[in-house]
DSSP file (Angstrom, degrees, kcal/mol; ACC not computed):
  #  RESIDUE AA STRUCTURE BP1 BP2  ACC     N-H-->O    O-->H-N    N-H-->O    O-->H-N    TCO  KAPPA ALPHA  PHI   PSI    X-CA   Y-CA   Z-CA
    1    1 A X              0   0    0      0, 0.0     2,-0.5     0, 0.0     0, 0.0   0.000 360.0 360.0 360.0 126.1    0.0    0.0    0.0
    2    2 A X        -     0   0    0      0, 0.0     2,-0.2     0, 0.0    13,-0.0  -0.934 360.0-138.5-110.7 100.7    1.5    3.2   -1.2
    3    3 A X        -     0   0    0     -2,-0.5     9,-0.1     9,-0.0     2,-0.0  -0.467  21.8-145.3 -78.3 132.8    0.6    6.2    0.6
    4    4 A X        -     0   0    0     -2,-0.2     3,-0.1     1,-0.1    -1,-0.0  -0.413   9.6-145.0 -89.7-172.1   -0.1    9.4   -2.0
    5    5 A X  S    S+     0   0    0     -2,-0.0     2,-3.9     7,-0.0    -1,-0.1   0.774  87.2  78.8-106.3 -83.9    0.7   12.9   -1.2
    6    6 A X  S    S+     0   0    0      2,-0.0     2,-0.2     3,-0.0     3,-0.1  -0.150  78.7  65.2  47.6 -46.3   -2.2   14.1   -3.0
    7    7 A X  S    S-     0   0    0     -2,-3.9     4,-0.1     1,-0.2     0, 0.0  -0.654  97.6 -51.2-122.1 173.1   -5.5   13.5   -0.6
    8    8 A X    >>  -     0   0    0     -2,-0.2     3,-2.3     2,-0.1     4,-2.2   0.209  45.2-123.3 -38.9 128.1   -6.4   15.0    2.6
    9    9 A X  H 3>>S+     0   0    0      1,-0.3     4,-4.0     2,-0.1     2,-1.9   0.964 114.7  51.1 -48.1 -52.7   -3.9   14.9    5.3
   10   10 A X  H 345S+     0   0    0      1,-0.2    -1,-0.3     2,-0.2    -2,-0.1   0.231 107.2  60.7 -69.7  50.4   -6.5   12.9    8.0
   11   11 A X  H <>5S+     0   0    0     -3,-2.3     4,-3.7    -2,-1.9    -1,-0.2   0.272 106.1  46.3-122.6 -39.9   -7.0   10.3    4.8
   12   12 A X  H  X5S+     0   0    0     -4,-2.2     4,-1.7     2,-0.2     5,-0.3   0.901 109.5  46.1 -67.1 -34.5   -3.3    9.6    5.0
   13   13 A X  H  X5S+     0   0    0     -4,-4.0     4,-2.1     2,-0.2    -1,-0.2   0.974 113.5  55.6 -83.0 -33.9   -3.0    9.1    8.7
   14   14 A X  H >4<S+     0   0    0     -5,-0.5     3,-3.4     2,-0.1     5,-0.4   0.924 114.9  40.9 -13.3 -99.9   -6.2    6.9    7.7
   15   15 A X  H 3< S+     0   0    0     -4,-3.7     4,-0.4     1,-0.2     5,-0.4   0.740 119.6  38.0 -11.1 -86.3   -3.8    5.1    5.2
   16   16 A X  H 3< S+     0   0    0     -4,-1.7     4,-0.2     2,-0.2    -1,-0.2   0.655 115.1  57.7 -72.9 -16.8   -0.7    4.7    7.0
   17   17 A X  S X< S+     0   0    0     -3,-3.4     2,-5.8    -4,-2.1     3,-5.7   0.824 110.3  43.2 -49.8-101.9   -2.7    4.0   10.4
   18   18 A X  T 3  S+     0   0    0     -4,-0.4    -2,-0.2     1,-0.3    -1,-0.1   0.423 113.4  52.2 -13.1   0.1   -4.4    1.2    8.8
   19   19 A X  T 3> S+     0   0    0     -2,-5.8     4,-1.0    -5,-0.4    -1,-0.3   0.540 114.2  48.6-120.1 -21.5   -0.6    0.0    7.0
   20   20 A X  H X> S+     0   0    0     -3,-5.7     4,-3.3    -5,-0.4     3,-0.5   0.942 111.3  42.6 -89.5 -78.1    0.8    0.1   10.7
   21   21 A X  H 34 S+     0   0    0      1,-0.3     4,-0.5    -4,-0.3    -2,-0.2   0.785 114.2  56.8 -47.6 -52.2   -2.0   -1.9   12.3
   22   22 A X  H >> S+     0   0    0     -5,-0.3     4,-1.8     1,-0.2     3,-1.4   0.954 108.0  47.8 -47.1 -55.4   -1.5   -4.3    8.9
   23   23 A X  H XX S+     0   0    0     -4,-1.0     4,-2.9    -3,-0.5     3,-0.7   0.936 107.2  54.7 -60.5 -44.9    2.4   -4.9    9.8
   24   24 A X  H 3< S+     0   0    0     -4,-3.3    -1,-0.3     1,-0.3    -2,-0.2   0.580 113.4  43.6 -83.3  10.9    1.9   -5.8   13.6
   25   25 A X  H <4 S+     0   0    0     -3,-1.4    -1,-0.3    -4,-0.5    -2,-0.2   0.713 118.6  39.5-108.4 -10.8   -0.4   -8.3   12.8
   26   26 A X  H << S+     0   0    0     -4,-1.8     2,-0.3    -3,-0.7    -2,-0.2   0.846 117.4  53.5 -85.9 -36.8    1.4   -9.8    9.9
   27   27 A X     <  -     0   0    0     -4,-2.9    70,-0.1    -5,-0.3    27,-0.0  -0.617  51.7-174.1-101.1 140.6    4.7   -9.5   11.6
   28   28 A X        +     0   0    0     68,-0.7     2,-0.3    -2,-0.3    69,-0.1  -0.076  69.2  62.6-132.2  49.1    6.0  -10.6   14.8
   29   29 A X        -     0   0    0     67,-0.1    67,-1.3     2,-0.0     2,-0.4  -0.774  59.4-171.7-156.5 144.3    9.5   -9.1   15.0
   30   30 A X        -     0   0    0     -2,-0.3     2,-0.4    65,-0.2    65,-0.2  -0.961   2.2-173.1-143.8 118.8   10.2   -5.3   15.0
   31   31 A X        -     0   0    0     -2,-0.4    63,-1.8    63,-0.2     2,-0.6  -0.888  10.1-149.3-130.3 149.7   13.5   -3.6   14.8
   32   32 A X        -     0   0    0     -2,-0.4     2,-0.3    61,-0.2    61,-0.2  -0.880  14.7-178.9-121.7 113.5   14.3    0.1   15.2
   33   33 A X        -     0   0    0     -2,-0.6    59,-0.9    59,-0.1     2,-0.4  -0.537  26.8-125.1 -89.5-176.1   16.8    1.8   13.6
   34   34 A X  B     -A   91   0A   0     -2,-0.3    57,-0.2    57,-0.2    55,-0.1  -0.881  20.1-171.1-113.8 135.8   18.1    5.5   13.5
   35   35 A X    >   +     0   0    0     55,-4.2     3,-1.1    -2,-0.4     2,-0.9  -0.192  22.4 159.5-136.8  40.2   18.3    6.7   10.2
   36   36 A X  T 3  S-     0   0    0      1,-0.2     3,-0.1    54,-0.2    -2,-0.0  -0.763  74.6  -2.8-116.3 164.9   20.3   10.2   10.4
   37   37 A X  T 3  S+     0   0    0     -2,-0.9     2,-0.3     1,-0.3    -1,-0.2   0.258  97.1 139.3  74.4  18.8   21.7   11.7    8.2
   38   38 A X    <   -     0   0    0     -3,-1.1    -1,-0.3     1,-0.1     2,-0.2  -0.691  45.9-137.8-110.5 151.2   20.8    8.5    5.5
   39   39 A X     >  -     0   0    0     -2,-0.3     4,-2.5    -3,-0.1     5,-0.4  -0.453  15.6 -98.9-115.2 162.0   20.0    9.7    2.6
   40   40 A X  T  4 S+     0   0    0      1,-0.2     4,-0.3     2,-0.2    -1,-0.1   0.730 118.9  47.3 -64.6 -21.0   16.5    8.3    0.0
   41   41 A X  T  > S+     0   0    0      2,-0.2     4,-1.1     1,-0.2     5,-0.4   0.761 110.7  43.2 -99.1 -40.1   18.6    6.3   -2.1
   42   42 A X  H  > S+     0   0    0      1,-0.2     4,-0.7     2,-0.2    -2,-0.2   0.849 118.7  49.3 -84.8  -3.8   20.6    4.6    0.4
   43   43 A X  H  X S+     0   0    0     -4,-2.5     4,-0.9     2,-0.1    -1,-0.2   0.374 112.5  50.5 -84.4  -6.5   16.8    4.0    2.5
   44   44 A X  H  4 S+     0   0    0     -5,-0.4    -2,-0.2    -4,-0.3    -3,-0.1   0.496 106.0  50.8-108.4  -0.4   15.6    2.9   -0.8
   45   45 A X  H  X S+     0   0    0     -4,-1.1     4,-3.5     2,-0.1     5,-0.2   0.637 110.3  55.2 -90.3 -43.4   18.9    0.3   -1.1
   46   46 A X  H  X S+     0   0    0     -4,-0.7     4,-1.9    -5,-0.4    -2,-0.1   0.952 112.1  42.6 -66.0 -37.8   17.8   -1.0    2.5
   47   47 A X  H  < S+     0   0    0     -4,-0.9    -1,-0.2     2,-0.2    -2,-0.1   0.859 109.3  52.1 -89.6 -10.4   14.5   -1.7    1.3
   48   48 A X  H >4 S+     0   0    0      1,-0.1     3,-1.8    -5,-0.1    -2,-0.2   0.968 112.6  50.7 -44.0 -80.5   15.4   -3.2   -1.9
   49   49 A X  H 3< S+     0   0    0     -4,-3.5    -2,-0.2     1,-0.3    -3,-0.1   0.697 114.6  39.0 -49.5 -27.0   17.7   -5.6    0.1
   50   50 A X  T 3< S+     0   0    0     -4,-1.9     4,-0.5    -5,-0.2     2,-0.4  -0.575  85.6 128.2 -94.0  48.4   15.0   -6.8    2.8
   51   51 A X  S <  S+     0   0    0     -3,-1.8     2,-0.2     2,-0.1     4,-0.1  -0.893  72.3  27.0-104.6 147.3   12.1   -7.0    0.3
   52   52 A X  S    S+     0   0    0     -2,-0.4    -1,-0.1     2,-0.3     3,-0.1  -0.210 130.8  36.7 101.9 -37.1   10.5  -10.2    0.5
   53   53 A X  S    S+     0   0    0      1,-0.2    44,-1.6    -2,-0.2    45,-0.6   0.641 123.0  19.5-106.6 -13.0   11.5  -11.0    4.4
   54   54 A X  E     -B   96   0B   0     -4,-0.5     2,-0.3    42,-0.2    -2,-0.3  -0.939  63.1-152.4-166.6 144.3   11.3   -8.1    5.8
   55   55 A X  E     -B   95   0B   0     40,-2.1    40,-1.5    -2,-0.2     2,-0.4  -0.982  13.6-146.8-139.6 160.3    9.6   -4.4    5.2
   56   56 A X  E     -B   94   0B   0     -2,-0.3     2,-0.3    38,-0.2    38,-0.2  -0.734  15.6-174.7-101.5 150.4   10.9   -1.0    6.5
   57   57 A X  E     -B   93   0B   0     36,-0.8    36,-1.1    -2,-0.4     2,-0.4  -0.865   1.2-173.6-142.2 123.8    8.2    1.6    7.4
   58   58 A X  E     +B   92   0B   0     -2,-0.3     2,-0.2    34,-0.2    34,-0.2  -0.900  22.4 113.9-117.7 151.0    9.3    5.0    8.4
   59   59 A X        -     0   0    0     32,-0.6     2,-0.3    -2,-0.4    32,-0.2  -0.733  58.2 -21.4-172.0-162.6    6.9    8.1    9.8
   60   60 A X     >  -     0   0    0     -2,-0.2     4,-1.5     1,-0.1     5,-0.1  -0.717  41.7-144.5 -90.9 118.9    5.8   10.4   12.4
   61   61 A X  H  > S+     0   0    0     -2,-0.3     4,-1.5     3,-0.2    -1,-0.1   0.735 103.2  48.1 -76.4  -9.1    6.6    9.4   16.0
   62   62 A X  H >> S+     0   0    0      2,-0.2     3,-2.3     3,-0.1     4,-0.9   0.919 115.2  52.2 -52.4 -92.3    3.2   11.0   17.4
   63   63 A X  H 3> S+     0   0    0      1,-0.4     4,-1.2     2,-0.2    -2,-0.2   0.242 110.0  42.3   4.2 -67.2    1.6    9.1   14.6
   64   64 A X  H 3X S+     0   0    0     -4,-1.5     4,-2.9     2,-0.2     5,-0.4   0.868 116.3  55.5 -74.1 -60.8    3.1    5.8   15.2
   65   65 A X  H <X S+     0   0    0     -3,-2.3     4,-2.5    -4,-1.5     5,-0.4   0.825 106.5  42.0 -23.6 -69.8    2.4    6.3   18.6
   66   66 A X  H  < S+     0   0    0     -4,-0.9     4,-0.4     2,-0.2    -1,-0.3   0.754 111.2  56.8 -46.7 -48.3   -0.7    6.9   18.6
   67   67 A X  H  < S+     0   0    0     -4,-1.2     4,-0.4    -3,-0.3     5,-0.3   0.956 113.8  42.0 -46.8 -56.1   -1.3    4.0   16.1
   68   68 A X  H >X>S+     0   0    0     -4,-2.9     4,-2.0     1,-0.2     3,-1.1   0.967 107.4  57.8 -72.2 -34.5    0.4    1.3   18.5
   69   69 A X  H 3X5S+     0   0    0     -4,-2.5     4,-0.8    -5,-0.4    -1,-0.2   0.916 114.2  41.6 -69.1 -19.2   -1.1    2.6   21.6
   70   70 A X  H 345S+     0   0    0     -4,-0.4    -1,-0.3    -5,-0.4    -2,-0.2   0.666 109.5  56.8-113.6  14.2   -4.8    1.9   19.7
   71   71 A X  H <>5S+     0   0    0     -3,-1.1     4,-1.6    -4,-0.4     6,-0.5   0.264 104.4  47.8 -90.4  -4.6   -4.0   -1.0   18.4
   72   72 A X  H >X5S+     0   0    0     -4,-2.0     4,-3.7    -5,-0.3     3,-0.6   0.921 110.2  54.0 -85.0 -46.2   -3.1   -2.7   21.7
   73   73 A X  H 3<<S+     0   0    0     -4,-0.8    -1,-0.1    -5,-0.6    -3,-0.1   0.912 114.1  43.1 -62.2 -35.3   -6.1   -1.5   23.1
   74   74 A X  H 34 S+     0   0    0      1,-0.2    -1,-0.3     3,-0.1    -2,-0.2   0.905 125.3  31.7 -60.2 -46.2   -7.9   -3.1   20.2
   75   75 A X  H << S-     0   0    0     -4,-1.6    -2,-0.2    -3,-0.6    -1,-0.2   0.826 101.7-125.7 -91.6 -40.7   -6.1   -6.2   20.1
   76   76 A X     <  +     0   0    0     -4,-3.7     2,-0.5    -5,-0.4    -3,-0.2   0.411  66.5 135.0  95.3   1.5   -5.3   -6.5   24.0
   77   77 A X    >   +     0   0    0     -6,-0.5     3,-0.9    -5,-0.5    -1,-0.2  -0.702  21.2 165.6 -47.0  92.0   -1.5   -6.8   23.1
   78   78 A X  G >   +     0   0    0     -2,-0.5     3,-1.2     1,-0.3    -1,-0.1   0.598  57.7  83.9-102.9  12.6    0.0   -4.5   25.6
   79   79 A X  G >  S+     0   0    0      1,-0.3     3,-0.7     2,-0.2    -1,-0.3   0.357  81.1  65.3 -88.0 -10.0    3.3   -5.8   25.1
   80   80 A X  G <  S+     0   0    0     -3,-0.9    -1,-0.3     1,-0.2     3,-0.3   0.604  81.9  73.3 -93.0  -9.6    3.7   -3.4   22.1
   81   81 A X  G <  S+     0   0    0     -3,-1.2     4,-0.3     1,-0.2    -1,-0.2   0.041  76.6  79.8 -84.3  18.5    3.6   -0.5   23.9
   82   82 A X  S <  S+     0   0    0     -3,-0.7    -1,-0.2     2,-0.1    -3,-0.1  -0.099  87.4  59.0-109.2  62.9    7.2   -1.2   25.3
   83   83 A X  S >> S+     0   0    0     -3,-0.3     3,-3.2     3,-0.0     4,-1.1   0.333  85.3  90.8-121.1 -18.8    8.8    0.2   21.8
   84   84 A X  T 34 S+     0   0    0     -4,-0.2     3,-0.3     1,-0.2    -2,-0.1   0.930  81.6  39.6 -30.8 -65.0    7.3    3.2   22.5
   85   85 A X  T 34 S+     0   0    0     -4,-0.3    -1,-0.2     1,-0.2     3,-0.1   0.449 106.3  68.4 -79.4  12.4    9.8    5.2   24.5
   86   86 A X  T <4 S+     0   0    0     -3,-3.2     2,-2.2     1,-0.2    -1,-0.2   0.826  81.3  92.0 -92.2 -28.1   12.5    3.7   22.1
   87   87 A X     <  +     0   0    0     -4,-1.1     2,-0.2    -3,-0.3     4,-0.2   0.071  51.9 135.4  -7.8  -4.7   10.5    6.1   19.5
   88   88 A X        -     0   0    0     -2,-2.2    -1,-0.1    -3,-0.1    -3,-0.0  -0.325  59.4 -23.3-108.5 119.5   12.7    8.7   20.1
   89   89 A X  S    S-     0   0    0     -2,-0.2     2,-0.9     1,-0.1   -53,-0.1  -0.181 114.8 -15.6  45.2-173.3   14.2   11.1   16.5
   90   90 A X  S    S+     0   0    0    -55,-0.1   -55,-4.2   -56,-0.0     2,-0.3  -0.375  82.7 147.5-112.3 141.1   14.2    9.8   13.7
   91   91 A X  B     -A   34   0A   0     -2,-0.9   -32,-0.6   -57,-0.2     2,-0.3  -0.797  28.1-153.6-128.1 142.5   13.8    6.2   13.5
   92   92 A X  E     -B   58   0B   0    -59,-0.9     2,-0.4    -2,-0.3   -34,-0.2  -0.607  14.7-139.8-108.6 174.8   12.4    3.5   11.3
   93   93 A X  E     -B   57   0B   0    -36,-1.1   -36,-0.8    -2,-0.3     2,-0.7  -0.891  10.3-147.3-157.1 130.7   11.0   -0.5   12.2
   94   94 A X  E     -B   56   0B   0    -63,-1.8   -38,-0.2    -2,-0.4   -63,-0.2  -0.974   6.8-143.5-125.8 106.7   11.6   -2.8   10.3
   95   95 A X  E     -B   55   0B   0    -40,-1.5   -40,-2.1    -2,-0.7     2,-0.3  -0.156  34.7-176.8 -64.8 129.5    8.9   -5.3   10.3
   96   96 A X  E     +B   54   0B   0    -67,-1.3   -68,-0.7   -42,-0.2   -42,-0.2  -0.990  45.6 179.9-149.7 157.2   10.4   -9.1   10.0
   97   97 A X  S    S+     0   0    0    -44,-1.6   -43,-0.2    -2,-0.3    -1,-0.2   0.626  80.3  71.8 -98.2 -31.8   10.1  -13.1    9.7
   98   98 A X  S    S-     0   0    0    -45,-0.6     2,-0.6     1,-0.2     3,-0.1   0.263  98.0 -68.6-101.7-154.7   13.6  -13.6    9.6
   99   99 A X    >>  -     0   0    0      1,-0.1     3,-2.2   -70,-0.0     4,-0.7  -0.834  29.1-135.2-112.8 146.1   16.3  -13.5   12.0
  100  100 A X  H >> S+     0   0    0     -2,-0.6     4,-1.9     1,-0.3     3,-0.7   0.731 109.7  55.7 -58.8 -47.8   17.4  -10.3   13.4
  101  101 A X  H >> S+     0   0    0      1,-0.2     4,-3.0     2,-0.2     3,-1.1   0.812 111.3  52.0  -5.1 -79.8   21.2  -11.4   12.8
  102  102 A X  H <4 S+     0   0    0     -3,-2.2    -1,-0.2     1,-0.4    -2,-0.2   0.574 118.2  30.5 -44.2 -55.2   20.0  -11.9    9.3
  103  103 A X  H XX S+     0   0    0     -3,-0.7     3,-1.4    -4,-0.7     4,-0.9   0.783 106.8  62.5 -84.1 -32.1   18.6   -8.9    8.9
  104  104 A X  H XX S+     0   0    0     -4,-1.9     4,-4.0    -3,-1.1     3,-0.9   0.916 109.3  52.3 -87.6 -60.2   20.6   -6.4   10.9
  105  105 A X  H 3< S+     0   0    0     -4,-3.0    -1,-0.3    -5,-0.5    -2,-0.2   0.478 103.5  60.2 -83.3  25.6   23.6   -7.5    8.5
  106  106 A X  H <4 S+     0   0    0     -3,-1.4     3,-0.5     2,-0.1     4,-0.4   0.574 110.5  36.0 -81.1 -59.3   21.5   -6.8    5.7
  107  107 A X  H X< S+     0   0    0     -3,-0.9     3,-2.7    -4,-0.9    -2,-0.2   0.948 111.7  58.5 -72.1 -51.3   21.1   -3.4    6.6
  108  108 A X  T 3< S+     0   0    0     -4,-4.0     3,-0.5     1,-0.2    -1,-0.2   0.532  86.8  73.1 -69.0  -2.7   24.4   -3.0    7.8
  109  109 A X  T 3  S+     0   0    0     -3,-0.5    -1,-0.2     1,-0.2    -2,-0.2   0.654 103.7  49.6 -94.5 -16.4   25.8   -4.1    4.2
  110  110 A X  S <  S+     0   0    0     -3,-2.7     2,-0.3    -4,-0.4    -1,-0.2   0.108  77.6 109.1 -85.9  27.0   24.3    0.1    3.0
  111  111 A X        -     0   0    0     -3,-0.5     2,-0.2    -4,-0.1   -73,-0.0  -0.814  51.6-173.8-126.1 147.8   25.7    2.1    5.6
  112  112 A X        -     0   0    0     -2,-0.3     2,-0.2     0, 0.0    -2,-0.0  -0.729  27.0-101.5-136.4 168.7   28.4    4.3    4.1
  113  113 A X        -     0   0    0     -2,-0.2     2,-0.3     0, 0.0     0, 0.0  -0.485  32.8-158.7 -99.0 162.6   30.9    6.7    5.7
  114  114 A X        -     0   0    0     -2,-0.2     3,-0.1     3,-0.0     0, 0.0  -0.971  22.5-106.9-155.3 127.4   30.3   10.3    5.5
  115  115 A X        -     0   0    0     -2,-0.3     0, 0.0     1,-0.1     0, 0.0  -0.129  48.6 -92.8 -37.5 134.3   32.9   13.4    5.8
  116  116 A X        -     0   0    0      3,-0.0     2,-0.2     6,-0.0    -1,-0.1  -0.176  45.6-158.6 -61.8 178.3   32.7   15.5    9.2
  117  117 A X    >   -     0   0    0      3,-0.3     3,-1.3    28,-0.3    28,-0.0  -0.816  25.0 -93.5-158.9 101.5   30.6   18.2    8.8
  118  118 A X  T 3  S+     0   0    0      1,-0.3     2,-0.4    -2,-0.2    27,-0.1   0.184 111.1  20.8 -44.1 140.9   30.5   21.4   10.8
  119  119 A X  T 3  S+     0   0    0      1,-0.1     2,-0.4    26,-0.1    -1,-0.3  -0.497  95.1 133.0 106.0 -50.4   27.9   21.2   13.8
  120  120 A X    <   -     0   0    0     -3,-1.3     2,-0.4    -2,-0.4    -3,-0.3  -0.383  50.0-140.7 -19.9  84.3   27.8   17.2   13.9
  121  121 A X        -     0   0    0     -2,-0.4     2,-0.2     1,-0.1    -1,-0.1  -0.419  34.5-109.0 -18.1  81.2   28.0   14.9   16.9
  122  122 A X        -     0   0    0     -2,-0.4    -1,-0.1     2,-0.2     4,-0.1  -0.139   5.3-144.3  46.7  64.4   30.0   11.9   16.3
  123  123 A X  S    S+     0   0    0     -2,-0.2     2,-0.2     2,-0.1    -1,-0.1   0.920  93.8  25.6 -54.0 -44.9   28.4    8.4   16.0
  124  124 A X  S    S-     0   0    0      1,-0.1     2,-0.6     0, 0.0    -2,-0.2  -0.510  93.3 -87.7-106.8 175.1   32.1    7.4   17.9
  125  125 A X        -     0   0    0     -2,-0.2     2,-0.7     2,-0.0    -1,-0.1  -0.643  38.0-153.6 -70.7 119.2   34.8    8.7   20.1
  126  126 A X        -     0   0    0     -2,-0.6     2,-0.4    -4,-0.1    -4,-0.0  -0.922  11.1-173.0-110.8 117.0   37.7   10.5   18.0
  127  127 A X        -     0   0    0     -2,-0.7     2,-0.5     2,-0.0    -2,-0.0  -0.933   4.3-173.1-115.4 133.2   40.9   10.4   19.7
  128  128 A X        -     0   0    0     -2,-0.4    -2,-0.0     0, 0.0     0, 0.0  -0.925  20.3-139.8-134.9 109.3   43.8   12.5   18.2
  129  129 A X        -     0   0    0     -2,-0.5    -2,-0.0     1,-0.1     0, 0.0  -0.077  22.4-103.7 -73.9 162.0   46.9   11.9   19.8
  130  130 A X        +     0   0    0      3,-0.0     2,-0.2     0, 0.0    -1,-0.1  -0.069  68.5  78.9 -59.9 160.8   49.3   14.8   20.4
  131  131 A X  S    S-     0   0    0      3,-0.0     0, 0.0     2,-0.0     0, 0.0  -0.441  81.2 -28.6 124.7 166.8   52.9   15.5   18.1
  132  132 A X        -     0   0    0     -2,-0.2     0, 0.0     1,-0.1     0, 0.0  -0.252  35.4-158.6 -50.7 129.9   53.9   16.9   14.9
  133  133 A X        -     0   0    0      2,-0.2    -1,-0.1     0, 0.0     3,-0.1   0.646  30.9-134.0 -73.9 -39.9   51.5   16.8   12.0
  134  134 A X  S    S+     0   0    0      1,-0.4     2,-0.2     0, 0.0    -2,-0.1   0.172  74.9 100.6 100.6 -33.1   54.4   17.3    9.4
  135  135 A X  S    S-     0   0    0      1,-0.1    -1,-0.4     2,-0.1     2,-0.3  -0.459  79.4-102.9 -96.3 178.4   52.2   20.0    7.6
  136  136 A X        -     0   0    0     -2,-0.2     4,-0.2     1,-0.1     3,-0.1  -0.672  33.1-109.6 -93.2 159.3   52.4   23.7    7.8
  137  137 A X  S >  S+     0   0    0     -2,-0.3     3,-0.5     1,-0.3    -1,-0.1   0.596 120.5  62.5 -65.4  -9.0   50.0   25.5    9.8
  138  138 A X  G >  S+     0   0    0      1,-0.2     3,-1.0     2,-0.1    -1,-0.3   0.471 105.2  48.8 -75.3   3.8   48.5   26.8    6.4
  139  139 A X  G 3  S+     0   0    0      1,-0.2    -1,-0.2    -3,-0.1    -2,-0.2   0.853  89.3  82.8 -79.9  -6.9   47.7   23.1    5.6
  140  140 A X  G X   +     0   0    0     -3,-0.5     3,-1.5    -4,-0.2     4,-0.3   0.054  55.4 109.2-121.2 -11.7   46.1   22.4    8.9
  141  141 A X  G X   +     0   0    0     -3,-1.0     3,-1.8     1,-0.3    -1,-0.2   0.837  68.3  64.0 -49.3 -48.0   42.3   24.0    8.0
  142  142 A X  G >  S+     0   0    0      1,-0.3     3,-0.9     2,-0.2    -1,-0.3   0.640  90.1  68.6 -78.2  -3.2   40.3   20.6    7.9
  143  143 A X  G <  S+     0   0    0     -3,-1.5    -1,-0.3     1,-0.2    -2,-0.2   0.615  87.1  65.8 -77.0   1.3   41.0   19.9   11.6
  144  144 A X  G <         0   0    0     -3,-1.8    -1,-0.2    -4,-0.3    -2,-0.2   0.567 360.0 360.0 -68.3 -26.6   38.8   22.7   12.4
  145  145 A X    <         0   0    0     -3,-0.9   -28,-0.3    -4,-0.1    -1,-0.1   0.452 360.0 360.0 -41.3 360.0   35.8   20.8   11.0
C-alpha cells in the first residue's frame, strides 16, 4: 500500500494507520533503527535488500504512537507499547520473519561513511593523539571541521 501525497492529510494518517496496524499483525518481530543523516537512495537500497522478508516503514513518531497505543487497546496486546519510549528522533521499524542477525547485517551491508561536517556529533569517540603533523600551519584547516 503506497501512501499518495495528493488526498487529505486525515486520509493519509487513515492510510498509513491502517498499514501500521496491517504490519503488527502480519509481523511478529520489530526492529528500530536510527536513520540520520541517510539519505533516499541509500533507504531505498535497505528496502530493496530486505524485500520479501522483511519491510521498513518510516513516519511520524506521534503518529506511530498513537497508532500502537490503539491498536493494543484493540487487540489487548499490551506488550507493544514497550517500543514506545524507544520512538525517540528519527527512526524506522523494520517489520520481520527472519532473524534479526539476518537482517541487521542486511542493513548494515548500506551504511556508508560520510565526511565530518560542521555542527555534527560523532556516531564514535575520536581520539587524536598529540605531536607533529608534518604539515604547515597553512595546511592544517580541515581539523577545524
Amino acid at each position: 500500500m503506497r501512501i499518495k501525497k495528493n488526498v487529505p492529510k486525515i486520509d493519509r494518517k487513515r492510510d498509513y494507520d491502517m498499514k501500521l496496524c496491517k504490519l503488527l499483525n502480519e509481523y511478529y518481530s520489530v526492529l528500530i533503527v536510527e536513520a540520520d543523516h541517510v539519505g533516499s537512495t541509500q533507504l531505498a537500497a535497505v528496502r530493496r535488500g530486505i524485500r520479501g522478508e522483511s519491510e521498513l516503514l518510516m513516519g511520524k513518531n506521534t503518529l506511530i504512537h498513537r497508532c500502537i497505543k490503539v491498536h493494543a487497546e484493540a487487540t489487548g496486546n499490551d506488550k507493544i507499547k514497550a517500543i514506545i519510549p524507544l520512538l525517540e528522533g528519527n527512526v524506522g521499524l523494520i517489520f520481520t520473519k527472519a532473524d534479526f542477525k539476518k537482517v541487521r547485517e542486511e542493513v548494515a551491508k548500506y551504511k556508508v561513511g560520510a565526511p565530518a561536517r560542521v555542527g555534527l556529533v560523532a556516531p564514535i569517540d575520536v581520539v587524536l593523539p598529540p605531536g607533529n603533523t608534518g604539515l604547515d600551519p597553512s595546511q592544517t584547516s580541515f581539523f577545524r571541521a
